[in-house]
Structures are given as C-alpha cells and as structure tokens.
C-alpha positions in Angstrom: -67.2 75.1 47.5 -67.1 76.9 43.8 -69.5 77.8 41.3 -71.0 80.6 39.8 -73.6 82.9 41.8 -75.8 85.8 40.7 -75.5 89.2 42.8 -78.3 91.7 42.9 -76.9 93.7 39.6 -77.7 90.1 37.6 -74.0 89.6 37.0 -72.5 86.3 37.1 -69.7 86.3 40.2 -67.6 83.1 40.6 -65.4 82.1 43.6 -65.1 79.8 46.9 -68.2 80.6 49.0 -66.3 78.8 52.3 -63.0 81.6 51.7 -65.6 84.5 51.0 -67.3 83.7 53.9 -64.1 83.6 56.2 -62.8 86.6 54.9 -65.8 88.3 56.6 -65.5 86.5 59.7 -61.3 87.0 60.4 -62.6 90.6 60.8 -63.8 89.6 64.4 -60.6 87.8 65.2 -57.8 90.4 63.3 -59.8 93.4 62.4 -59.2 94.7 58.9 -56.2 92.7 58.9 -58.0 89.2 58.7 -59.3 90.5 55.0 -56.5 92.0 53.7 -54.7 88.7 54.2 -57.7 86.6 52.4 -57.7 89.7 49.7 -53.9 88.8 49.3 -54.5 85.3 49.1 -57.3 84.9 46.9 -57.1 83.6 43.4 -57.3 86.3 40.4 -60.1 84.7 39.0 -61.9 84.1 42.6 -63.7 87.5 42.4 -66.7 86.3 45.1 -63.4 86.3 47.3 -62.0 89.6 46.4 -64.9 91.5 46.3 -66.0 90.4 50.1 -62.7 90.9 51.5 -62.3 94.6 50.0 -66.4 95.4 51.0 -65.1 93.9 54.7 -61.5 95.9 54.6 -63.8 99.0 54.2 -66.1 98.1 56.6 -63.5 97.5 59.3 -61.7 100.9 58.4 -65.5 102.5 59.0 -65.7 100.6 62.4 -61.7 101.6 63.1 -62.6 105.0 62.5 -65.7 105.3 64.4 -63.5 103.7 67.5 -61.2 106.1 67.6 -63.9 109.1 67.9 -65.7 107.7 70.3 -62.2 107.2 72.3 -61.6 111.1 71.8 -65.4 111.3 72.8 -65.3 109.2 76.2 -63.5 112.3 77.6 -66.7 113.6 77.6 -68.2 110.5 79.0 -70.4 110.3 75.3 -67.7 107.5 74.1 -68.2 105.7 76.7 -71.8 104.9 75.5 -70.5 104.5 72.1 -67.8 102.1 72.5 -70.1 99.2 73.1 -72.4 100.0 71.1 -70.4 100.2 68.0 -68.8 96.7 68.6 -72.1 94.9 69.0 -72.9 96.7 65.4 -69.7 95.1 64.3 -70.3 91.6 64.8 -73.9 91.8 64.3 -73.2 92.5 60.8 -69.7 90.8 60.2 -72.1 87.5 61.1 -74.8 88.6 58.6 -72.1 89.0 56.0 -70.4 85.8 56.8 -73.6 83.8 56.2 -74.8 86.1 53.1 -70.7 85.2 51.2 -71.5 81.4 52.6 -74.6 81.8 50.4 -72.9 83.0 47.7 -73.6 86.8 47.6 -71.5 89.7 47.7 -72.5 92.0 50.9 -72.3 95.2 51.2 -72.5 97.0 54.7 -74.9 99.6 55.1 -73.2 103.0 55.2 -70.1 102.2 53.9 -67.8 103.9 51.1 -65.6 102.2 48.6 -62.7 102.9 50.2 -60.4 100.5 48.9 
C-alpha cells in the first residue's frame, strides 16, 4: 500500500506501509540483518521504507549490544536476569513498530542513537 503520510515533524513521508512494516518485523526473525536487507532493497524514493529500516538497524545494534554485556554479566549471575528481559523488550517494541510503519509512521525506539 503507497501514499503519502505525515510524521510528527509535519513532513510529508511517502513509501509502502506493508514493506515499512516488515522491515521492523524481519528483526525478530534475522536480527539487524532482516532490515539491512529491506534498507538494500527499498526504492530511492520509498523513504517510509528507508527511514524504518535504518531506525530498526539501530535499534537491533542497541539490543546486540546490550546482549552481549549481559553475556559478560551472567558470569556474575546478573546476566542471567538480563537476558530475558532484554528479549521480551525486543519484541515488545519491534511489534509496536511494526504496527505504527503499517500505519504509516516512522518509529523511533525509545533510547536509541542514530547510529547508522
């Protein structure tokens, strides 16, 4: 589905909602991976697409990173509590930002830098 949506700065963003949308939800199946290869693939003038995939690459190299210090931390049996709880935040808000790009929007996850 195309057409033109408004994102919270007022600006005009068009693109395919169904593409932006999946290129939040391959993050569940293929990590950062999964967007990267909808990044790749998306149209130059599909910037709905691009702009999800690229907030979802960064979000996913967030969620890498935090993984791999809560592995160094489960030495100290503190990881251990972490790992779960970092991948229910994952796909708690890879779903909310599936359904927000279905909608239309661009999402941004909370805490997360422009990495990329």
């Amino acid at each position: 589905m195309s057409g033109q949506t408004t994102v919270d700065g007022g600006e005009t963003v068009s693109g395919d909602t169904t593409l932006a949308a999946l290129a939040h939800a391959s993050a569940l199946v293929a990590s950062f991976l999964g967007p990267i290869l909808f990044l790749i693939l998306a149209d130059d003038d599909d910037e709905l697409v691009r702009q999800n995939a690229k907030n979802a690459i960064n979000f996913q190299i967030v969620v890498f990173v935090a993984l791999m210090i809560a592995g160094v931390l489960s030495f100290v049996f503190i990881g251990l509590l972490l790992l779960p709880l970092i991948g229910l935040i994952d796909v708690i808000l890879v779903l909310m930002a599936t359904v927000k790009a279905n909608d239309g929007q661009v999402y941004s996850y909370p805490y997360t830098p422009d990495i990329i």
